[in-house]
N, CA, C and O atoms as a Maestro MAE file, in Angstrom:
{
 s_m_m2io_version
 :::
 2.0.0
}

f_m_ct {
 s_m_title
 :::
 protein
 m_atom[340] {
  # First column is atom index #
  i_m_mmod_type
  r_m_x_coord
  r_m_y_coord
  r_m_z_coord
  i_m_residue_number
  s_m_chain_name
  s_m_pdb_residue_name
  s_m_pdb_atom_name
  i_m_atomic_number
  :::
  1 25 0.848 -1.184 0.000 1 A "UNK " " N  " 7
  2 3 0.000 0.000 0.000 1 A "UNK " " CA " 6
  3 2 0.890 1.242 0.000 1 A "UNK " " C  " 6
  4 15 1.891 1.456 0.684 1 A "UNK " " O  " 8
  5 25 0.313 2.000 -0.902 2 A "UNK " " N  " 7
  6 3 1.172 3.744 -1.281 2 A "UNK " " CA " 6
  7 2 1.099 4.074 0.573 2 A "UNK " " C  " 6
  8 15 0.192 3.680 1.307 2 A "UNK " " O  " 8
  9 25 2.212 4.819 0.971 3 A "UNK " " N  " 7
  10 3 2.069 5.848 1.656 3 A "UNK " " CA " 6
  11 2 1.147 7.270 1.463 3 A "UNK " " C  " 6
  12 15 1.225 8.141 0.597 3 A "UNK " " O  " 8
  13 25 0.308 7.144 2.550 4 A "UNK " " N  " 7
  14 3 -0.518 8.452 2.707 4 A "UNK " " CA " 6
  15 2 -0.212 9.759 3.513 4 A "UNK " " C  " 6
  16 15 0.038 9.472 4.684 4 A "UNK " " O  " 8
  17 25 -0.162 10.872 3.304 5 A "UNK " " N  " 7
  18 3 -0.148 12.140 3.964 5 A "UNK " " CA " 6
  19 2 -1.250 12.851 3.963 5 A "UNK " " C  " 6
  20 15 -1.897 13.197 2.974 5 A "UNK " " O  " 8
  21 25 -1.479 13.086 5.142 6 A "UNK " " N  " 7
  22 3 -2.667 14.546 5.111 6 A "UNK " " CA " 6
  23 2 -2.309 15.589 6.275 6 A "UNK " " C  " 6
  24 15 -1.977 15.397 7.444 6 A "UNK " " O  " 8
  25 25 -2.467 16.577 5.650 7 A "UNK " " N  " 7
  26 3 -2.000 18.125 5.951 7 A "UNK " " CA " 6
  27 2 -3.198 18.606 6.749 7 A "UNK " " C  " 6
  28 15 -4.308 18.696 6.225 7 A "UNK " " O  " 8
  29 25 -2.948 18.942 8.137 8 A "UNK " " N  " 7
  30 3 -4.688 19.094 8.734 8 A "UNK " " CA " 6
  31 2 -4.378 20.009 9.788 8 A "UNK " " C  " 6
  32 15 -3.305 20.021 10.390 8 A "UNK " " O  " 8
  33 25 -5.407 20.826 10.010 9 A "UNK " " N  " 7
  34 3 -5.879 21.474 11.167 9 A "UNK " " CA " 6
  35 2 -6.760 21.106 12.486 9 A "UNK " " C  " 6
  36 15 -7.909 20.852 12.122 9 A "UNK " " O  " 8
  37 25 -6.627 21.006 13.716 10 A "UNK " " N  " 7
  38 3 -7.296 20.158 14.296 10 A "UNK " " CA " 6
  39 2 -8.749 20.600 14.280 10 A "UNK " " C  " 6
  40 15 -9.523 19.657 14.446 10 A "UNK " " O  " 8
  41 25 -9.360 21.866 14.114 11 A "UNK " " N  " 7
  42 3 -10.359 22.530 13.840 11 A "UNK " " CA " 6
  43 2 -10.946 22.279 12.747 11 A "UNK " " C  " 6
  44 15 -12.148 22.535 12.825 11 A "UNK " " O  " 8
  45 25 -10.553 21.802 11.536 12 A "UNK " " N  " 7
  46 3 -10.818 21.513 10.537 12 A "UNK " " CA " 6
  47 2 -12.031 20.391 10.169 12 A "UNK " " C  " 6
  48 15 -11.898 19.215 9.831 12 A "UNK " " O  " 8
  49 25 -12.981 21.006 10.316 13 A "UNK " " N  " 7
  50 3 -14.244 18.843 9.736 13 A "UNK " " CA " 6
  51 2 -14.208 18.353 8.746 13 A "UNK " " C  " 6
  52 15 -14.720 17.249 8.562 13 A "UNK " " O  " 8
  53 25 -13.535 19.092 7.725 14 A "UNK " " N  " 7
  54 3 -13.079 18.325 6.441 14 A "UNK " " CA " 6
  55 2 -12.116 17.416 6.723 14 A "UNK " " C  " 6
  56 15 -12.283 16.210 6.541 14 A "UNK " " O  " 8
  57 25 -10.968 17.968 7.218 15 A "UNK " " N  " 7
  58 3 -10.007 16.722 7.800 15 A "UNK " " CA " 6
  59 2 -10.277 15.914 8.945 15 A "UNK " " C  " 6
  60 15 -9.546 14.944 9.144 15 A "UNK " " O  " 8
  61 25 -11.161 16.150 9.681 16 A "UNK " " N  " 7
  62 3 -11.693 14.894 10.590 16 A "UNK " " CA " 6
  63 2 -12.697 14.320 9.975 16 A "UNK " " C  " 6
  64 15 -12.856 13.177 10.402 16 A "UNK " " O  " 8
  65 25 -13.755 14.735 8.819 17 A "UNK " " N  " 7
  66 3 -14.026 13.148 8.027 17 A "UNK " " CA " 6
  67 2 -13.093 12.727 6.867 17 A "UNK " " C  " 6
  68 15 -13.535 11.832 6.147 17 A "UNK " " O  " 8
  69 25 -12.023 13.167 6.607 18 A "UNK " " N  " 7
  70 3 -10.889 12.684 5.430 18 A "UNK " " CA " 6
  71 2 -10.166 11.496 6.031 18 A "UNK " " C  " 6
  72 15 -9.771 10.569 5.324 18 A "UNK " " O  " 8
  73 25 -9.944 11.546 7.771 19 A "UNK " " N  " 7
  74 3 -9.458 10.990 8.473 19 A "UNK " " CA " 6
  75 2 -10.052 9.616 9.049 19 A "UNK " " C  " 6
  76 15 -9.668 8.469 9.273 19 A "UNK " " O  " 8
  77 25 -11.425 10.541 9.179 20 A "UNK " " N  " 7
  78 3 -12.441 9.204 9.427 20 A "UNK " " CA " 6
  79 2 -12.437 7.985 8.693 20 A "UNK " " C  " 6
  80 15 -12.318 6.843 9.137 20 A "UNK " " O  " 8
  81 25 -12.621 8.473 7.177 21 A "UNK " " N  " 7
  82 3 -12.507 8.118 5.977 21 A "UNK " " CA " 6
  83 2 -11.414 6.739 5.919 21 A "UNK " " C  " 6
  84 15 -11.737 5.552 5.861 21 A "UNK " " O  " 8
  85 25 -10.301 7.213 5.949 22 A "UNK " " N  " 7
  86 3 -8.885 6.524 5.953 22 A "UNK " " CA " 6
  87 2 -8.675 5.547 7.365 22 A "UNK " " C  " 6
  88 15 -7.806 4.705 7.591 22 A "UNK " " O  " 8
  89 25 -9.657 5.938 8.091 23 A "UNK " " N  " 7
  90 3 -9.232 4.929 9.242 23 A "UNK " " CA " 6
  91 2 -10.422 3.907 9.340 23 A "UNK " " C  " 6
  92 15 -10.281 2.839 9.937 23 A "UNK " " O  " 8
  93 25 -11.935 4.376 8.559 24 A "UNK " " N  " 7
  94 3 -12.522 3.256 7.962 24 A "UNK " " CA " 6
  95 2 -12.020 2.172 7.351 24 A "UNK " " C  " 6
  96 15 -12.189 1.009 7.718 24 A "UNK " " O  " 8
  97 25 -11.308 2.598 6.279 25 A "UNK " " N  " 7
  98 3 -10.583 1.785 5.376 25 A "UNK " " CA " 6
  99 2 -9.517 1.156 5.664 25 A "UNK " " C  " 6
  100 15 -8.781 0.750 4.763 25 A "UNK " " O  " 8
  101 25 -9.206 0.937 7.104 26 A "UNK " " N  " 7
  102 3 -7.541 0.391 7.330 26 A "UNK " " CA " 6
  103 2 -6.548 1.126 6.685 26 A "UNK " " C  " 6
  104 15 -5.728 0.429 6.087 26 A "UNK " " O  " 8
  105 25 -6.332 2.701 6.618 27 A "UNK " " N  " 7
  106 3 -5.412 2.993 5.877 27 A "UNK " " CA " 6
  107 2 -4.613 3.502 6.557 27 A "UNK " " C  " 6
  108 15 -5.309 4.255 7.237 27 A "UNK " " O  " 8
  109 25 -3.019 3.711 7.054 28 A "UNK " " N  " 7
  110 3 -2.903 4.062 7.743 28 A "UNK " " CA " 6
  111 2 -2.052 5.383 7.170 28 A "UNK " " C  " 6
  112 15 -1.548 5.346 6.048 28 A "UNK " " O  " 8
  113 25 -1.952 6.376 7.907 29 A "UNK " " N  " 7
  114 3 -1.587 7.518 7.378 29 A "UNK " " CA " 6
  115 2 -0.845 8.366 7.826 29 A "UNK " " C  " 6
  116 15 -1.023 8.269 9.040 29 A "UNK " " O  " 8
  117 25 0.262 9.558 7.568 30 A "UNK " " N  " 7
  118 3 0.905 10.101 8.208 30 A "UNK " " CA " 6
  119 2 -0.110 11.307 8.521 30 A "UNK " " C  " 6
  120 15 -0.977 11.526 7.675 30 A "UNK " " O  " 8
  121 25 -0.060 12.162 9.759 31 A "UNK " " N  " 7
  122 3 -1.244 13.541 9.569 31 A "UNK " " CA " 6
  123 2 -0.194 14.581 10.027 31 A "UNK " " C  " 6
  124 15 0.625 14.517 10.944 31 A "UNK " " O  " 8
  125 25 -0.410 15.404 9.270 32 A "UNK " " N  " 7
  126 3 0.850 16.689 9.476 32 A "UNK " " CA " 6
  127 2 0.179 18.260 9.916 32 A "UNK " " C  " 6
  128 15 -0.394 19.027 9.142 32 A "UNK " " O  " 8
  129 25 0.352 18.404 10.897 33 A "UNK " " N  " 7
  130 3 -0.755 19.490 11.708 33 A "UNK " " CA " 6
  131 2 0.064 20.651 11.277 33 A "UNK " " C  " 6
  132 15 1.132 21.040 11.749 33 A "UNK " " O  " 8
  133 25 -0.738 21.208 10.144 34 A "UNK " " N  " 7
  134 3 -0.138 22.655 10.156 34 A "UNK " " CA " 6
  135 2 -0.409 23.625 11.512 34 A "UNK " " C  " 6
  136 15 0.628 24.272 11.662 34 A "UNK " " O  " 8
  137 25 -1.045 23.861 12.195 35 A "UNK " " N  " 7
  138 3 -1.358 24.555 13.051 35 A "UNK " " CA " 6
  139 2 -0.207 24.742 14.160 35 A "UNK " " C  " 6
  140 15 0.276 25.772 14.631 35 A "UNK " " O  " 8
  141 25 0.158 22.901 14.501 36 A "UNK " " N  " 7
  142 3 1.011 22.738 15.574 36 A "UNK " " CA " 6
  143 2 2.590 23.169 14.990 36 A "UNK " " C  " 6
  144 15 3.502 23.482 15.756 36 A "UNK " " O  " 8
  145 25 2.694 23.134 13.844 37 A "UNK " " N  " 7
  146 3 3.369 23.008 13.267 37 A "UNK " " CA " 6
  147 2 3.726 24.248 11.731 37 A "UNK " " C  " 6
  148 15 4.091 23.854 10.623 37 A "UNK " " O  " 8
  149 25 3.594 25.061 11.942 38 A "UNK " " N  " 7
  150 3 3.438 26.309 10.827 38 A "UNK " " CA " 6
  151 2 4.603 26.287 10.290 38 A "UNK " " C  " 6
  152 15 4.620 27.513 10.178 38 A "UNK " " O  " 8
  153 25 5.605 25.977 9.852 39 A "UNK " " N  " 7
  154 3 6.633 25.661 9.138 39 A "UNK " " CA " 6
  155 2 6.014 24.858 7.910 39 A "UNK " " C  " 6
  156 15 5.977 25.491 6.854 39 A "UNK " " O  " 8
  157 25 5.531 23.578 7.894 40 A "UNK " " N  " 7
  158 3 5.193 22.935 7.505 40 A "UNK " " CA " 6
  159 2 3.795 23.296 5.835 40 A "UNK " " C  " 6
  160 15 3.634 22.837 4.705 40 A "UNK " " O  " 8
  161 25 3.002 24.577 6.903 41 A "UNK " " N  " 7
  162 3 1.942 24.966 6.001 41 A "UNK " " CA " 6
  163 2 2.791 25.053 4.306 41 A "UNK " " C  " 6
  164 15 2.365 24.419 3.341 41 A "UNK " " O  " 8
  165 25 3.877 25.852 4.258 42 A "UNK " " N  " 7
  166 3 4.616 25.929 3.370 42 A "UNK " " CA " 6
  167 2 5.076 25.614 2.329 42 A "UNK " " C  " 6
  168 15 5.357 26.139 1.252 42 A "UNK " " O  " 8
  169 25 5.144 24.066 3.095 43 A "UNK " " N  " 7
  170 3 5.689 22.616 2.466 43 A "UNK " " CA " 6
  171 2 4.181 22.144 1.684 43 A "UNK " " C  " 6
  172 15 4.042 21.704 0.543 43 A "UNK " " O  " 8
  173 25 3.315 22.361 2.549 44 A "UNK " " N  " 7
  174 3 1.846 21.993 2.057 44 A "UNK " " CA " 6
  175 2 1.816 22.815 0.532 44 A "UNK " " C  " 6
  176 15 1.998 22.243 -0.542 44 A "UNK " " O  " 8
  177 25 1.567 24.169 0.681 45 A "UNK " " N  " 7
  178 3 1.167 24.871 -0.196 45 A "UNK " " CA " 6
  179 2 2.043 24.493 -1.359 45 A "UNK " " C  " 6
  180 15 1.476 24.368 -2.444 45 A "UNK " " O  " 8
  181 25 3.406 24.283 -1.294 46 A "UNK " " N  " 7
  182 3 4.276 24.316 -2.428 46 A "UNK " " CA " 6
  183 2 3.698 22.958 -2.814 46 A "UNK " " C  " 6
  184 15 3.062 23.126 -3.854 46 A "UNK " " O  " 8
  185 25 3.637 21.493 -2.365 47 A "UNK " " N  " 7
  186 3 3.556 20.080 -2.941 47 A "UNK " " CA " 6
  187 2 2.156 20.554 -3.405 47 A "UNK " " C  " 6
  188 15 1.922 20.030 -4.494 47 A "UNK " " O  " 8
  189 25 1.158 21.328 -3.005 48 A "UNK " " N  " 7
  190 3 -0.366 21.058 -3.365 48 A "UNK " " CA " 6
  191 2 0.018 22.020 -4.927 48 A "UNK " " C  " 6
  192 15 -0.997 22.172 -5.608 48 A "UNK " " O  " 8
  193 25 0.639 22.328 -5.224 49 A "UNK " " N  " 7
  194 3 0.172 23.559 -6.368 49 A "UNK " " CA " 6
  195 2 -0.217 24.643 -6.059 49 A "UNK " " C  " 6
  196 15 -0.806 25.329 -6.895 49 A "UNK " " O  " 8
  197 25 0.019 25.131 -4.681 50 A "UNK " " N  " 7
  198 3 -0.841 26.593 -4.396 50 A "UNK " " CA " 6
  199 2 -1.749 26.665 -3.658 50 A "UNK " " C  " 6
  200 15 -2.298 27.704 -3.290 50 A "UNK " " O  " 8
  201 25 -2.227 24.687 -3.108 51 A "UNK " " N  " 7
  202 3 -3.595 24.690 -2.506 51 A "UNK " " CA " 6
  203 2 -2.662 25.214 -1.067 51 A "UNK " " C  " 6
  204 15 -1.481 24.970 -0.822 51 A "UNK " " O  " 8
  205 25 -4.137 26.397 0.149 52 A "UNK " " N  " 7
  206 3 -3.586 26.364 0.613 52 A "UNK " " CA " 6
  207 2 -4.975 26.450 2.186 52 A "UNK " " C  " 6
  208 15 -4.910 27.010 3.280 52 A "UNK " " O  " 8
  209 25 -6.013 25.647 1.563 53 A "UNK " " N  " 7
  210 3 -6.393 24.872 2.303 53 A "UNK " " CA " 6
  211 2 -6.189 23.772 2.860 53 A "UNK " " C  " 6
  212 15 -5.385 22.941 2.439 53 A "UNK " " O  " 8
  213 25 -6.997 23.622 4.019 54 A "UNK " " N  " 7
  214 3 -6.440 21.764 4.332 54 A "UNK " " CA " 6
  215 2 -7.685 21.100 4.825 54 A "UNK " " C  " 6
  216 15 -8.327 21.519 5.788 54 A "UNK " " O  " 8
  217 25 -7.985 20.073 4.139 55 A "UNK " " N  " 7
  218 3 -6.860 19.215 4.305 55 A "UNK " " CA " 6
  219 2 -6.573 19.087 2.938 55 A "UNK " " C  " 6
  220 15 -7.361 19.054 1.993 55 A "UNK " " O  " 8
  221 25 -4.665 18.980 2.954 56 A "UNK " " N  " 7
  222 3 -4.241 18.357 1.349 56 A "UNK " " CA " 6
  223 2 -3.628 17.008 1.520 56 A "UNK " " C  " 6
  224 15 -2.813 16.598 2.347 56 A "UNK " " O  " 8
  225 25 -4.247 16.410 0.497 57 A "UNK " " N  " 7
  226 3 -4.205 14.735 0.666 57 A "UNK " " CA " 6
  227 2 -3.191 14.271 -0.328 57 A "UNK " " C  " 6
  228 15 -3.362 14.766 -1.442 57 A "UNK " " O  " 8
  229 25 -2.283 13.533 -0.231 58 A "UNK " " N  " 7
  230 3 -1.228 12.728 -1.212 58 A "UNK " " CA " 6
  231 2 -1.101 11.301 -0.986 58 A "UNK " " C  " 6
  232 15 -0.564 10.871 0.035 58 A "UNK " " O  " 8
  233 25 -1.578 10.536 -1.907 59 A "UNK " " N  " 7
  234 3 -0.994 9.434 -1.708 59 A "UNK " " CA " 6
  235 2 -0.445 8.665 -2.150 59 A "UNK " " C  " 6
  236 15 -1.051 7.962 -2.959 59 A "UNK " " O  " 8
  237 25 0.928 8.383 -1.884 60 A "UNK " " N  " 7
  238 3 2.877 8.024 -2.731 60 A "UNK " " CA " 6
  239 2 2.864 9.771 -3.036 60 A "UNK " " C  " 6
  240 15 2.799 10.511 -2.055 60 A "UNK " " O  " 8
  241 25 2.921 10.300 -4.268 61 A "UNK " " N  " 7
  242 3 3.614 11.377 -4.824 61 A "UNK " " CA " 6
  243 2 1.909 11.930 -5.712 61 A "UNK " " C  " 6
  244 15 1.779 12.992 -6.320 61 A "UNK " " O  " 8
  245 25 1.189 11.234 -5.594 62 A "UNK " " N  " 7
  246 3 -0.175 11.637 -6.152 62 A "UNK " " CA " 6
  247 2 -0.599 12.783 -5.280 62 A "UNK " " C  " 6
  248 15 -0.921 12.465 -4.135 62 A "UNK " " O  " 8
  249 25 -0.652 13.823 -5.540 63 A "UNK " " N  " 7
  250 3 -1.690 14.807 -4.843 63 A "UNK " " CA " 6
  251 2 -3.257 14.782 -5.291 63 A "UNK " " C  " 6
  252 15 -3.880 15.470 -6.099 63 A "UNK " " O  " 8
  253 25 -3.694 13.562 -4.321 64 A "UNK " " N  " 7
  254 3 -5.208 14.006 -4.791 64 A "UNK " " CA " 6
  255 2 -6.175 15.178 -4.328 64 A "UNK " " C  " 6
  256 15 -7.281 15.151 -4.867 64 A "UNK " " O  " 8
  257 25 -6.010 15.909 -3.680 65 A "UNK " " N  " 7
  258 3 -6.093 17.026 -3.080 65 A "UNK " " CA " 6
  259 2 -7.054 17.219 -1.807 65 A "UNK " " C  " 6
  260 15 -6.303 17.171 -0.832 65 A "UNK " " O  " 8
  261 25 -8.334 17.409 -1.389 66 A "UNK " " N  " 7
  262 3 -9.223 17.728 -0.281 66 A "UNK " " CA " 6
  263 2 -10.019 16.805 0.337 66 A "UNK " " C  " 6
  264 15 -9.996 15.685 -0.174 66 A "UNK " " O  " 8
  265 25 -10.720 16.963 1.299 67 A "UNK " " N  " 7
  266 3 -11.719 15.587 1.460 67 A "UNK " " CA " 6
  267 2 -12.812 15.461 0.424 67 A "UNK " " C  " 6
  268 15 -13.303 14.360 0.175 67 A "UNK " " O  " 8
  269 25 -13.210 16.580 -0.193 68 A "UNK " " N  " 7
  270 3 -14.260 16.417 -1.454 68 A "UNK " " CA " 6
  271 2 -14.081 15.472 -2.487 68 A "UNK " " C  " 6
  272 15 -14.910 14.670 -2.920 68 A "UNK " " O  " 8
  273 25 -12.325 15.740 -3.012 69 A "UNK " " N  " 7
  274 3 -11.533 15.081 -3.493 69 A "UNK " " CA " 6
  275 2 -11.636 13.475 -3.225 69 A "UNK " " C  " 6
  276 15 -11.938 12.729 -4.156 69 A "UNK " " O  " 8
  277 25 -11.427 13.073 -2.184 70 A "UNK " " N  " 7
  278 3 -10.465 11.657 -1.777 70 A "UNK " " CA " 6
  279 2 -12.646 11.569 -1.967 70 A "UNK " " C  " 6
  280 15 -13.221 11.432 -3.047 70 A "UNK " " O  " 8
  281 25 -13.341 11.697 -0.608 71 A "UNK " " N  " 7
  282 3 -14.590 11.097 -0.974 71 A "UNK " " CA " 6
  283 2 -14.938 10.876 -2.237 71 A "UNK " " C  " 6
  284 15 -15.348 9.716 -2.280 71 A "UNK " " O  " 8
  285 25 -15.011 11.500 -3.576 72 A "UNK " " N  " 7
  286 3 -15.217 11.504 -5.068 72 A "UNK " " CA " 6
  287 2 -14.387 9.988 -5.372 72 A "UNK " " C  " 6
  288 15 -14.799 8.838 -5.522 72 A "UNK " " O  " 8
  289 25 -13.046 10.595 -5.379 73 A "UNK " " N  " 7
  290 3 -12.832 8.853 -5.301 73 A "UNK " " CA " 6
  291 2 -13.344 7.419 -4.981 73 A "UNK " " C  " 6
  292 15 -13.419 6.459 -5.748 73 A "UNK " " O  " 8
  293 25 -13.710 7.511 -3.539 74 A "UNK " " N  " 7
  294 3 -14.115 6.590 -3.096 74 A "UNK " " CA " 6
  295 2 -15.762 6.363 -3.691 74 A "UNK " " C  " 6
  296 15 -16.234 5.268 -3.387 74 A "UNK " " O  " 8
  297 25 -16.312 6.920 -4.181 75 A "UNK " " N  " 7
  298 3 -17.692 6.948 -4.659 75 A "UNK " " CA " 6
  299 2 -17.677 6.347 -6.015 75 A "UNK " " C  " 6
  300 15 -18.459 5.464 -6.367 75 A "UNK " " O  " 8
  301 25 -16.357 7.088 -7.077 76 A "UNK " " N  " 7
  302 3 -15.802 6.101 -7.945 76 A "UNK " " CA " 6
  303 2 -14.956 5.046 -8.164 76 A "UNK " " C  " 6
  304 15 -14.306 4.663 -9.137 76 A "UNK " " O  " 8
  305 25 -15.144 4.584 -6.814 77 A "UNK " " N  " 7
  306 3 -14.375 3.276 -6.876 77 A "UNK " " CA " 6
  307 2 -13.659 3.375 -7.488 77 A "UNK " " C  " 6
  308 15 -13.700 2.646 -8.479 77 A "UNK " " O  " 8
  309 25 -12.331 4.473 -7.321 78 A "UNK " " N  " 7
  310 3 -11.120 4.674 -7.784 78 A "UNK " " CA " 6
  311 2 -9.658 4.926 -6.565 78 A "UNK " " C  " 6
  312 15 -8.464 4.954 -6.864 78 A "UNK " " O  " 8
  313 25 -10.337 5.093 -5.052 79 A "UNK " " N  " 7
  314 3 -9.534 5.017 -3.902 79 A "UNK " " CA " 6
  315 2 -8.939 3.901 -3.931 79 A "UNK " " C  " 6
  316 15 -7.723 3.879 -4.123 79 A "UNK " " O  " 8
  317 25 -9.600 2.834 -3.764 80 A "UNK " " N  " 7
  318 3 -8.696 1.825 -3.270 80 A "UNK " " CA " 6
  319 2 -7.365 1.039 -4.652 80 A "UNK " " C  " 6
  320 15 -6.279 0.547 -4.349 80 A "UNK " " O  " 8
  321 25 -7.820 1.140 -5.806 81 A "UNK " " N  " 7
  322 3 -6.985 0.886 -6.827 81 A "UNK " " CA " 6
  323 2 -5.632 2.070 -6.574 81 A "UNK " " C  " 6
  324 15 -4.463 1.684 -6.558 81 A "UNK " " O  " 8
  325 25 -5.990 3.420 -6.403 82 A "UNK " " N  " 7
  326 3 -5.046 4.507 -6.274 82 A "UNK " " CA " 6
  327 2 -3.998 4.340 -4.994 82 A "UNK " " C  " 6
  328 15 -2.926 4.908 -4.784 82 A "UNK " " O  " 8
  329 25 -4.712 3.353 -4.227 83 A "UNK " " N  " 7
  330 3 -3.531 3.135 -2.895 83 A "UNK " " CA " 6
  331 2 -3.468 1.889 -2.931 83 A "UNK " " C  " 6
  332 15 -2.699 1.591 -2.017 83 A "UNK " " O  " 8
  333 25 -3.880 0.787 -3.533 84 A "UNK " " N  " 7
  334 3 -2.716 -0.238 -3.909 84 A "UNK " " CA " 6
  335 2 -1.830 -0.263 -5.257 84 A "UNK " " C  " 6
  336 15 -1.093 -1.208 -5.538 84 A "UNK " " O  " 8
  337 25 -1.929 0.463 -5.761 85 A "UNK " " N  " 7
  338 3 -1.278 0.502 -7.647 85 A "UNK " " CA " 6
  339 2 0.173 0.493 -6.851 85 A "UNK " " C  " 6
  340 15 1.227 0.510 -7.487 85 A "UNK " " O  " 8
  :::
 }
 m_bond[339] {
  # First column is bond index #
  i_m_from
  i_m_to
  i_m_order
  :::
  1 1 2 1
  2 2 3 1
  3 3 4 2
  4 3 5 1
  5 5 6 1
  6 6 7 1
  7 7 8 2
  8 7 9 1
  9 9 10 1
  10 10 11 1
  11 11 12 2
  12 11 13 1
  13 13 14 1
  14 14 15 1
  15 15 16 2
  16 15 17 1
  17 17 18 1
  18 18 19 1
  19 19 20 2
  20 19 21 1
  21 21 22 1
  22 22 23 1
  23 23 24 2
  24 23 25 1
  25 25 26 1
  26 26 27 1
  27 27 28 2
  28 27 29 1
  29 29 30 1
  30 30 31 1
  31 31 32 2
  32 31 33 1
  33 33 34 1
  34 34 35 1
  35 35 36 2
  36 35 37 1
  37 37 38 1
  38 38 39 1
  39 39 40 2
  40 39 41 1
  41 41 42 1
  42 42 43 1
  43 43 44 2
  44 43 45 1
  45 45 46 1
  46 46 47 1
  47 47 48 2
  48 47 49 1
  49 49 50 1
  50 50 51 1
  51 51 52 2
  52 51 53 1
  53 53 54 1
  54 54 55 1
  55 55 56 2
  56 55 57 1
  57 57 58 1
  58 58 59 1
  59 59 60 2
  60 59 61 1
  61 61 62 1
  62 62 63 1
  63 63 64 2
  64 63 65 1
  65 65 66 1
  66 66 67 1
  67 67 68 2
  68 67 69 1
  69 69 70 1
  70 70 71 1
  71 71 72 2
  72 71 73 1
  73 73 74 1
  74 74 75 1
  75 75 76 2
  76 75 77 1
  77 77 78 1
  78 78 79 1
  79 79 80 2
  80 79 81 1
  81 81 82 1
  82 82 83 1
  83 83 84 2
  84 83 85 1
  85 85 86 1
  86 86 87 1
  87 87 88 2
  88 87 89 1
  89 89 90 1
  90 90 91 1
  91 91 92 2
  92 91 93 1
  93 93 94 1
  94 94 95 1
  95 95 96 2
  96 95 97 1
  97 97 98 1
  98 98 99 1
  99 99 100 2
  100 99 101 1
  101 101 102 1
  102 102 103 1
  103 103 104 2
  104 103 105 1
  105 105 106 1
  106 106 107 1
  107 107 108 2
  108 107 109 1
  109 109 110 1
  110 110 111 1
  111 111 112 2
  112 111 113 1
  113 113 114 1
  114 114 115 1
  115 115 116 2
  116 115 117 1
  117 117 118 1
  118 118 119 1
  119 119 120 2
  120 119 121 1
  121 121 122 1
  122 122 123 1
  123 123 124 2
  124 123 125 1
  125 125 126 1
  126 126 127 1
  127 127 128 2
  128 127 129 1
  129 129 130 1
  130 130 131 1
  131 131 132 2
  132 131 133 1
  133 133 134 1
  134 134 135 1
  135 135 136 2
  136 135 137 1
  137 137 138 1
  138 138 139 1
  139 139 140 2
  140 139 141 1
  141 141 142 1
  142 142 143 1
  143 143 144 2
  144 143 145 1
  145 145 146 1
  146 146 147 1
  147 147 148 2
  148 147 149 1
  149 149 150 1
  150 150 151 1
  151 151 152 2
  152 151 153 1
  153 153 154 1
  154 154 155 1
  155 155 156 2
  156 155 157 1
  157 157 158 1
  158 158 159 1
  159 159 160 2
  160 159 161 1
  161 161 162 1
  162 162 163 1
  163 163 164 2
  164 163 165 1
  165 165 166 1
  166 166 167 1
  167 167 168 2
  168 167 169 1
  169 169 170 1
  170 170 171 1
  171 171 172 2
  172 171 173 1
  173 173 174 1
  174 174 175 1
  175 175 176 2
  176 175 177 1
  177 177 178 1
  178 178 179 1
  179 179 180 2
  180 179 181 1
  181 181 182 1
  182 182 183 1
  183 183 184 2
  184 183 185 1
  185 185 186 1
  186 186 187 1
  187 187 188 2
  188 187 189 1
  189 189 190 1
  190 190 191 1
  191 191 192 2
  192 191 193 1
  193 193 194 1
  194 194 195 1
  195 195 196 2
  196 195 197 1
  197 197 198 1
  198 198 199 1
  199 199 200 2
  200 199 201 1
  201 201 202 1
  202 202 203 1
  203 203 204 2
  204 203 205 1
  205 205 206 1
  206 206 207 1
  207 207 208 2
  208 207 209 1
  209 209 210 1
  210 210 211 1
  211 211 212 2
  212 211 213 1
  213 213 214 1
  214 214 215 1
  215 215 216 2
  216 215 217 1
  217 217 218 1
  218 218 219 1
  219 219 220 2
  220 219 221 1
  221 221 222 1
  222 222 223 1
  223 223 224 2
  224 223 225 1
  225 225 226 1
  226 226 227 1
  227 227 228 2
  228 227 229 1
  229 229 230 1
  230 230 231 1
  231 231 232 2
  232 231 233 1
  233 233 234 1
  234 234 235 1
  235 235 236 2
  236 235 237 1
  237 237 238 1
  238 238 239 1
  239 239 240 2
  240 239 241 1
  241 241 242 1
  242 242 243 1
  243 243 244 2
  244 243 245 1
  245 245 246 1
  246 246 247 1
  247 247 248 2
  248 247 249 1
  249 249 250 1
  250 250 251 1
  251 251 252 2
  252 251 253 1
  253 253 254 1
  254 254 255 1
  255 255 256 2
  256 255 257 1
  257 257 258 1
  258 258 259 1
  259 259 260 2
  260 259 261 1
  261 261 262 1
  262 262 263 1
  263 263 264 2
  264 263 265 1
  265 265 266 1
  266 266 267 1
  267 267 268 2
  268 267 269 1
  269 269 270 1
  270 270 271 1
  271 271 272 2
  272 271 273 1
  273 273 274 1
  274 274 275 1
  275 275 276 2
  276 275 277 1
  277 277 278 1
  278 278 279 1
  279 279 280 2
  280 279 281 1
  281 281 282 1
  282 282 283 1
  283 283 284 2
  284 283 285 1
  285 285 286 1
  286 286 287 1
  287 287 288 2
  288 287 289 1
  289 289 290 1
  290 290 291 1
  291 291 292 2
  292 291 293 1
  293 293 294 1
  294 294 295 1
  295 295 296 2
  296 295 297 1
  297 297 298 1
  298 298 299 1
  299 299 300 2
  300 299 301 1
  301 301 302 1
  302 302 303 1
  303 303 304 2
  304 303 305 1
  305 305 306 1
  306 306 307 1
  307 307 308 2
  308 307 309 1
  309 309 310 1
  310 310 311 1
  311 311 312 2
  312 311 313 1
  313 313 314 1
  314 314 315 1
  315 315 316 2
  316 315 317 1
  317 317 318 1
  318 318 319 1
  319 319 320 2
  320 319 321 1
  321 321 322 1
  322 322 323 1
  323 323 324 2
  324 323 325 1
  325 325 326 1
  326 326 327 1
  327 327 328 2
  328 327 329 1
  329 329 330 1
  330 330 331 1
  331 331 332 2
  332 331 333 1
  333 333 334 1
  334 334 335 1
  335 335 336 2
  336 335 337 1
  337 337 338 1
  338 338 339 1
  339 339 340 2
  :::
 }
}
């Protein structure tokens, strides 16, 4: 299984159901708290293309981008092929 990252705010409910999401699925994931961590937002914005909301989702070197994002996936039964390929 690809390695996952998500870029999150703890305030954020997009990233606590993106999270939800991924821990439904047995996925396990790295979570990178911009908040706790503001150095980092940086790193976010540059890998997303500019995104500089969060949550930004990658998984291996794929930026799939938000929870709107990753859910769309999973609706097209295109998540789970994208994190075992």
């Amino acid at each position: 299984m690809k390695p996952v990252e998500i870029y999150t705010s703890p305030l954020c409910g997009y990233c606590h159901a993106a999270k939800r999401l991924l821990t439904q699925k047995n996925v396990a994931f790295t979570e990178i708290d911009v908040l706790t961590s503001p150095g980092r937002k940086q790193e976010m914005v540059t890998r997303a293309n500019g995104g500089r909301t969060v949550p930004q989702i990658f998984i291996g070197e794929i930026h799939v981008g938000g929870c709107d994002d990753l859910m769309a996936l999973e609706r097209a039964g295109k998540l789970d092929p994208l994190l075992s390929a």
